[in-house]
N, C-alpha and C positions, 0 to 999 in steps of 0.2 A: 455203325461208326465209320467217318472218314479219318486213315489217317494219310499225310502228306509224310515223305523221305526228301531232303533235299541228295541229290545224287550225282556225283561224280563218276563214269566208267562203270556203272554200276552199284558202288559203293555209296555207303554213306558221304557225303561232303564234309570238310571240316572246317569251312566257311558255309554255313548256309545261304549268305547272301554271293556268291559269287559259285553256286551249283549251276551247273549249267539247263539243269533239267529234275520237274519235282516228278515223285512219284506220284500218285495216289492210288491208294488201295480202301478200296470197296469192302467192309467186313460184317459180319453178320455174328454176334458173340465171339467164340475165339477161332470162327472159320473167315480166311482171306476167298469173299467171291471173286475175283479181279482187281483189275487196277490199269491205269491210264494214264500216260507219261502227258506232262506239258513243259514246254521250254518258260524258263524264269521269265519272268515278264519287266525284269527291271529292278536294279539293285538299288533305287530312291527310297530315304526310310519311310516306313508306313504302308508301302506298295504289296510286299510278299504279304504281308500279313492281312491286310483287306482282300487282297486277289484270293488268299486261302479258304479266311471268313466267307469271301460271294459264292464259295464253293461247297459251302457246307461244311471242310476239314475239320475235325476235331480236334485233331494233335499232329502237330507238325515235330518231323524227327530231325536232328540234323548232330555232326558231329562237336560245332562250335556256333555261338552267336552272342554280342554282345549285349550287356544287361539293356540297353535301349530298346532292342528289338526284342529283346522275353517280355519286357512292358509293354510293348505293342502290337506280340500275340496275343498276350492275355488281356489288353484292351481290345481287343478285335474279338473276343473266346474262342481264341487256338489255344489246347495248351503245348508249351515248348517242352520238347522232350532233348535234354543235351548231353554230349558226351559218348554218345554210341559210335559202335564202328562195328563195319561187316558189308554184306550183300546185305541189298534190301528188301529183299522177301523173308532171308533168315532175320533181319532184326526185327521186320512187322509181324515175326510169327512173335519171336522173342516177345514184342510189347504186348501182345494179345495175351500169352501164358503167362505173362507176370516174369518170366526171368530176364529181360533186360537189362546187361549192367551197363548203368550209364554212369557217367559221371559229374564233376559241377562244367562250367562253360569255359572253365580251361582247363579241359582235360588234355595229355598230351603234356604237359608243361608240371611234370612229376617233381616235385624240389625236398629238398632234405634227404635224398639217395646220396650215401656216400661210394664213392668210385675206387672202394679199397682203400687198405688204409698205406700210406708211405712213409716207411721207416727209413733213415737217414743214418747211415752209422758212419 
């Protein structure tokens, strides 16, 4: 299995379309044989996700994307893994063992946290 990381610094992206650079890692069950960095080829929709598909990727990771571009991995058959953050070796081991917590594609954007409560005497 291929899977792609879109990557920031290292890190997961939380734009996948605006990474500067994909991973991809080479896997064999839930061993990582390698992996092969390539520069984004172009933030036009439909682009990342046919480039991935020519590529064979299986599941492309990325920290956000929106619901267009999850249609047009999984019209392409990448499937979109969203919501992750980390190093991208520790999240491609992460997605291999099964423990990845990811979340939906706006993760980051936590809402119904109250900020303590203020009493007014």
């Amino acid at each position: 299995m291929k899977i792609a990381i879109a990557l920031e610094d290292g890190h997961v992206s939380l734009h996948f379309g605006h990474a500067p650079v994909f991973r991809v890692f080479e896997t064999d069950g839930n061993k990582i044989l390698g992996h092969q960095d390539h520069p984004n080829p172009g933030h036009a929709p439909g682009v990342i996700p046919r480039w991935l598909s020519g590529m064979a990727v299986d599941v492309i990771i990325a920290g956000g994307m929106g619901p267009r571009a999850e249609e047009l991995f999984k019209e392409a058959g990448v499937r979109p893994v969203i919501g992750a953050r980390g190093e991208a070796e520790e999240v491609a081991r992460a997605f291999l063992d099964g423990t990845l917590q990811c979340g939906d594609s706006s993760c980051g954007h936590v809402t119904g946290e109250g900020h303590g409560e203020h009493h007014h005497h």
